[in-house]
C-alpha positions in Angstrom: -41.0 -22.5 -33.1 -41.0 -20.1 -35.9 -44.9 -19.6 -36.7 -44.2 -18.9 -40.8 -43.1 -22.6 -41.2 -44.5 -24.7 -43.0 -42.7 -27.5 -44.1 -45.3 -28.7 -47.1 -45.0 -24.9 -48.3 -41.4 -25.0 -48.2 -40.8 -28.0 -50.3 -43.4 -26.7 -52.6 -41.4 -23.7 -53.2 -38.4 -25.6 -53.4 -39.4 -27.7 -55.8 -37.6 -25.8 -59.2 -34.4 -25.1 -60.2 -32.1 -24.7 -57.5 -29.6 -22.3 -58.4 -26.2 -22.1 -56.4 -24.5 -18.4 -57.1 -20.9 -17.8 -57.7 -19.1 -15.8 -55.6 -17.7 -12.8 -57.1 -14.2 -11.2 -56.4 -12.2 -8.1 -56.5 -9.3 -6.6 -58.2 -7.7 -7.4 -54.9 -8.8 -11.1 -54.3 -12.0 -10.3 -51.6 -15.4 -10.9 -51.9 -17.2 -8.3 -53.9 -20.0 -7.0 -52.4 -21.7 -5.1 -54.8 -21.8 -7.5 -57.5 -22.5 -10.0 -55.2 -25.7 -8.1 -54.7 -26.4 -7.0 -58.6 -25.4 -11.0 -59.3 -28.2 -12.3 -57.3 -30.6 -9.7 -58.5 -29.9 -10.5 -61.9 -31.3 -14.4 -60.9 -34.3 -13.4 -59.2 -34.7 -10.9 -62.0 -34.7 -14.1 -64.9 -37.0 -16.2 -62.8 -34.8 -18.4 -60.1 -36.6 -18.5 -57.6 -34.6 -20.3 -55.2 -31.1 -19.5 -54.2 -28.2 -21.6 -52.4 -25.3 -19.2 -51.2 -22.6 -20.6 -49.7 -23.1 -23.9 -52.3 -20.0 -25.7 -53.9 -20.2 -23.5 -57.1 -20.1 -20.3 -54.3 -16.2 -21.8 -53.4 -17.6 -23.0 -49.9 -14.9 -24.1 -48.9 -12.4 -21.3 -50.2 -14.0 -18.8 -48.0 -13.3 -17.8 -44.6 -16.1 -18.0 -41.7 -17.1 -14.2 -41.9 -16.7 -15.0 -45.7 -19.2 -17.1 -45.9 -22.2 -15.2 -43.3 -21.1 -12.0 -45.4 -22.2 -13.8 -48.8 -25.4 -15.2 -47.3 -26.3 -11.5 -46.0 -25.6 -10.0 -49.3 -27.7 -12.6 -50.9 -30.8 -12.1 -48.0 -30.5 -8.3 -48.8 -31.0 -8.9 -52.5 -34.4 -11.2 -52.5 -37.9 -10.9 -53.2 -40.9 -11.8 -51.2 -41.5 -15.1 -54.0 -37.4 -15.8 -53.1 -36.0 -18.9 -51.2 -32.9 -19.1 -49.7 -31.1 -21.7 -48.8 -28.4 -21.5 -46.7 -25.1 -23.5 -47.2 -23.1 -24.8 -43.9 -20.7 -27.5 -43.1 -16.8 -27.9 -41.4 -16.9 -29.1 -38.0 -20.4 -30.0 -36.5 -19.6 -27.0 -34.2 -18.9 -24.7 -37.3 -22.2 -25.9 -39.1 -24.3 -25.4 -36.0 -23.5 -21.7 -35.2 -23.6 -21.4 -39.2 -27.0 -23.0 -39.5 -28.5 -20.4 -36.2 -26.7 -18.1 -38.0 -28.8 -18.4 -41.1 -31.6 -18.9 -39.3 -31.3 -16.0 -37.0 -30.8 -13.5 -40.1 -33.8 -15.0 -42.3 -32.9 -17.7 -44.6 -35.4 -20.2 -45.2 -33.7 -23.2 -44.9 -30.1 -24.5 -45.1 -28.3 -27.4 -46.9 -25.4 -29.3 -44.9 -22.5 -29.8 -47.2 -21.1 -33.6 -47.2 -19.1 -34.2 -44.6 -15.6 -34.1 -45.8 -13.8 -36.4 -42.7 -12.0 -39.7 -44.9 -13.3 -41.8 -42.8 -16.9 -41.0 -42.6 -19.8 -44.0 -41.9 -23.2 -44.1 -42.5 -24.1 -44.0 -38.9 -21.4 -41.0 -38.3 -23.4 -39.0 -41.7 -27.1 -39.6 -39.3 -26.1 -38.6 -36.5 -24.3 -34.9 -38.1 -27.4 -34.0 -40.0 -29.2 -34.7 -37.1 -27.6 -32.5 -34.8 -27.3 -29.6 -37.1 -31.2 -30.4 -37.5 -31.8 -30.3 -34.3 -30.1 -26.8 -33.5 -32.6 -25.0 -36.1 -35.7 -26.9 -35.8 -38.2 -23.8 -37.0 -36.4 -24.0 -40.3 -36.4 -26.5 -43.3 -33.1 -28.6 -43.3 -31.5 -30.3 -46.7 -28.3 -32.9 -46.1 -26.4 -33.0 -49.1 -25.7 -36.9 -49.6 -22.6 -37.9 -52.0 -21.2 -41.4 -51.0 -23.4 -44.6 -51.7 -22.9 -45.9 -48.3 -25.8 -43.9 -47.0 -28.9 -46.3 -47.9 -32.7 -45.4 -47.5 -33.0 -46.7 -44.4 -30.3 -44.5 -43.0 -32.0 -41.6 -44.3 -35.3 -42.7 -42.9 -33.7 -43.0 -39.2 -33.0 -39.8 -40.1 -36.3 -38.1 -41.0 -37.5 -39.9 -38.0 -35.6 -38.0 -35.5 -35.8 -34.5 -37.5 -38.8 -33.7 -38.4 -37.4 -30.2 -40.2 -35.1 -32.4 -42.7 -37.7 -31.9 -45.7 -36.0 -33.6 -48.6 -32.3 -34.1 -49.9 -29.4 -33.0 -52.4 -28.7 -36.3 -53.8 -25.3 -36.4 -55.9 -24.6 -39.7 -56.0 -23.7 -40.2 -59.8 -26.0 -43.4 -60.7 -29.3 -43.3 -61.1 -29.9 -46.6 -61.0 -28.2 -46.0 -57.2 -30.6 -43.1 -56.5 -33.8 -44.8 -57.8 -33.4 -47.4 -55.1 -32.1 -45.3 -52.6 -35.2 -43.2 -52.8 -37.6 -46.6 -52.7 -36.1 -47.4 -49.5 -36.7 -44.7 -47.7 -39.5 -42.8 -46.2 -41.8 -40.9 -48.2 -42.7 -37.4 -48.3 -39.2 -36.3 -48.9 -38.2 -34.0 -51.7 -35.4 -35.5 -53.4 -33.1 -32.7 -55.6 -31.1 -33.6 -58.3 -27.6 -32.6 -57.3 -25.7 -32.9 -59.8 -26.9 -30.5 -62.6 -28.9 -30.6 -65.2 -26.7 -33.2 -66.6 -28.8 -35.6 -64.3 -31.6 -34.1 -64.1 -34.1 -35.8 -66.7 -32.9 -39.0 -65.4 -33.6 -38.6 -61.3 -36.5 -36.7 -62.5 -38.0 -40.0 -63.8 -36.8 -42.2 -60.6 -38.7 -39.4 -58.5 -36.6 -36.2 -58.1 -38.9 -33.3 -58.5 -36.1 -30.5 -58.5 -32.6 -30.0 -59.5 -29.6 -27.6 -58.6 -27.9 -25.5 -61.3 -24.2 -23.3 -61.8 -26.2 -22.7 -65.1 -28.5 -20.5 -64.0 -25.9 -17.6 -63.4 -24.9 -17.4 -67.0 -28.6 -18.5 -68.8 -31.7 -19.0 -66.2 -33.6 -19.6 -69.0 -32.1 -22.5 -70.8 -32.4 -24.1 -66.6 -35.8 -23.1 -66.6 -37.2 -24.5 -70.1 -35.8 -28.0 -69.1 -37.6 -27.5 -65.6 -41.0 -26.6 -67.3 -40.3 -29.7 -69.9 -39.7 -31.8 -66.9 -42.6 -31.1 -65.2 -44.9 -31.4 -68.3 -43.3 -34.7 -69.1 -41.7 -34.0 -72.1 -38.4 -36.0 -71.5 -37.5 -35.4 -75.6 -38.0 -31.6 -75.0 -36.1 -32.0 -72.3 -33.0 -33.7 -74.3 -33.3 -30.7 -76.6 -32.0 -29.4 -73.7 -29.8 -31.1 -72.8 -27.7 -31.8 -76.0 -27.4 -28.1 -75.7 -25.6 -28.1 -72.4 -23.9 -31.3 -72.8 -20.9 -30.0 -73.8 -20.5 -26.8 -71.5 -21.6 -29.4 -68.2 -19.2 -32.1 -69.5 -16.6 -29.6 -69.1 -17.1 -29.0 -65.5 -17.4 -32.2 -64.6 -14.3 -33.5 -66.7 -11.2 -34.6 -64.6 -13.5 -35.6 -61.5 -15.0 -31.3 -61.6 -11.4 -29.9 -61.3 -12.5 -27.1 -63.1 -16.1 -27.0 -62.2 -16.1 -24.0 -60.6 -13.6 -22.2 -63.0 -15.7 -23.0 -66.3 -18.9 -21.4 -65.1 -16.8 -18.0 -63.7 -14.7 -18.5 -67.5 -17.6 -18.0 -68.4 -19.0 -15.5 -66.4 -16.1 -13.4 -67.5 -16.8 -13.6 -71.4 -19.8 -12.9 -70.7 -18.9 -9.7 -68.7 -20.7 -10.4 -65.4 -17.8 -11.0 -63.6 -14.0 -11.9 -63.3 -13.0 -15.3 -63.8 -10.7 -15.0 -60.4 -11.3 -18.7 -58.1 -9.4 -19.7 -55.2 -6.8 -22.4 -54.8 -7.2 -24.5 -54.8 -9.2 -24.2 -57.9 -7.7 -22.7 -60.8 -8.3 -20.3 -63.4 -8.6 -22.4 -67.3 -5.5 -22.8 -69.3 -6.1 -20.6 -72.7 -6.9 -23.6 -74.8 -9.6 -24.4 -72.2 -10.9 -21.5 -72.0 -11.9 -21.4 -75.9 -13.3 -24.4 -75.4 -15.8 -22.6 -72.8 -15.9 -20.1 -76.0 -17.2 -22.8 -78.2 -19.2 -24.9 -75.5 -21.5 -21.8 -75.3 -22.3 -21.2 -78.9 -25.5 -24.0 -78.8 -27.1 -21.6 -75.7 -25.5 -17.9 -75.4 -28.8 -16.5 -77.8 -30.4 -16.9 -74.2 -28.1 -15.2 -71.8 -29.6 -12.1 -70.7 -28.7 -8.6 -70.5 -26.2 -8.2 -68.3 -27.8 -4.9 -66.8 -26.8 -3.4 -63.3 -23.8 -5.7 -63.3 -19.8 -4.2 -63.9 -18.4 -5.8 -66.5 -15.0 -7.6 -65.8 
């Protein structure tokens, strides 16, 4: 047993905004490691705090195996002593458990296993993976990342119960109503992480949620972090300031069931000059009309993106 942790300390620490990094690539289509490393410095440099490499707006499940442990050590090499990272892992239970002692083995703090993607995935079948990854890694801080309403409180409680290291949840499941009672039946003492933006934020944050993640954070940290403190004070109309001011930038990612979630925030990215707008199939870079509406999306918010110093431009 690892004798740093401390599961009330991590879920202190990871209560905040979440954010999950992009994944940054070449002229020649690979990962790029430098700005990989300037990218995530430029986060912890704006105040994030927390870090998810290897998270659906990293391309997760575009990259290759080394792909994905080569992100997560770039990330590692980049933090802080006040950084978190969480590592993301998934596939095959046998892929997420070497990925998971992988993580583990080269210092992340936790990691988050991605929904399973099988079709024909049951409630009982969603326990018993999280448990197992769990159970490989049990001196570091798990988080299951929970997407289909079939998975009830009480399965999430049988699954607390048999490990101990699963300290809260992603919870993505787009209805709060849905979340609020999810959360009431199951155990307490969890953190429960709004997983689907800032979009969702203010709302889960009333039913109980006391962090959410963000693709925001690698264009304006700031704007994330101003709803977070609004959040916290509760200030829920300071809070739809916010909001209103994202709307239209996060209804674009989400629009057309998130085809182009990924490809809006690296549109972005690119105008911006942090990085180029290149995703992988099957993702797509934005048609040209699109991509001015990216243009126009970021006029309520851009007065807070910072410098983009230490970064190439694109």
């Amino acid at each position: 047993m690892n004798a740093s942790w401390d599961p009330a300390r991590l879920v202190e620490r990871l209560s905040t905004v979440i954010g999950i990094p992009v994944v940054p690539y070449d002229e020649e289509g690979a990962v790029d490691r430098d700005l990989t490393v300037a990218l995530t410095a430029r986060l912890i440099r704006n105040g994030v705090t927390v870090l998810t490499p290897n998270g659906n707006t990293g391309e997760f499940y575009a990259l290759s195996p080394d792909e994905r442990r080569h992100v997560l050590t770039y990330v590692l090499s980049a933090r802080e002593s006040a950084t978190t990272v969480i590592a993301g892992v998934g596939l095959d239970l046998g892929t997420a458990v070497a990925d998971a002692r992988f993580a583990r083995d080269s210092g992340a703090d936790a990691v988050m296993i991605h929904q399973p993607v099988l079709p024909y995935l049951s409630a009982d079948g969603w326990v018993e993976y999280n448990a197992t990854v769990a159970a490989a890694v049990p001196d570091i801080g798990v988080l299951p990342y929970l997407t289909k309403r079939a998975v009830t409180g009480a399965h999430i409680t049988r699954l607390a119960e048999r490990a101990p290291n699963v300290v809260g949840l992603k919870y993505s499941v787009p209805d709060p109503v849905v979340f609020a009672t999810t959360k009431a039946q199951a155990k307490d003492g969890l953190l429960w992480i709004a997983g689907l933006a800032e979009s969702y934020a203010p709302a889960y944050w009333q039913a109980g949620a006391r962090a959410f993640t963000s693709g925001l954070v690698n264009l304006a940290p700031a704007v994330s972090l101003e709803m977070l403190e609004a959040l916290r004070r509760g200030d829920y109309v300071a809070a739809a300031r916010v909001w209103r001011r994202i709307r239209h930038f996060e209804e674009l990612r989400a629009r057309d069931a998130s085809a182009n979630n990924v490809s809006v925030v690296k549109e972005a990215m690119h105008q911006l000059g942090l990085c180029r707008r290149d995703v992988r199939a099957p993702s797509h870079p934005l048609a040209e009309e699109l991509a001015r509406e990216v243009t126009e999306s970021m006029a309520h918010w851009r007065s807070a993106v910072p410098e983009a110093t230490g970064e190439r431009a694109a």
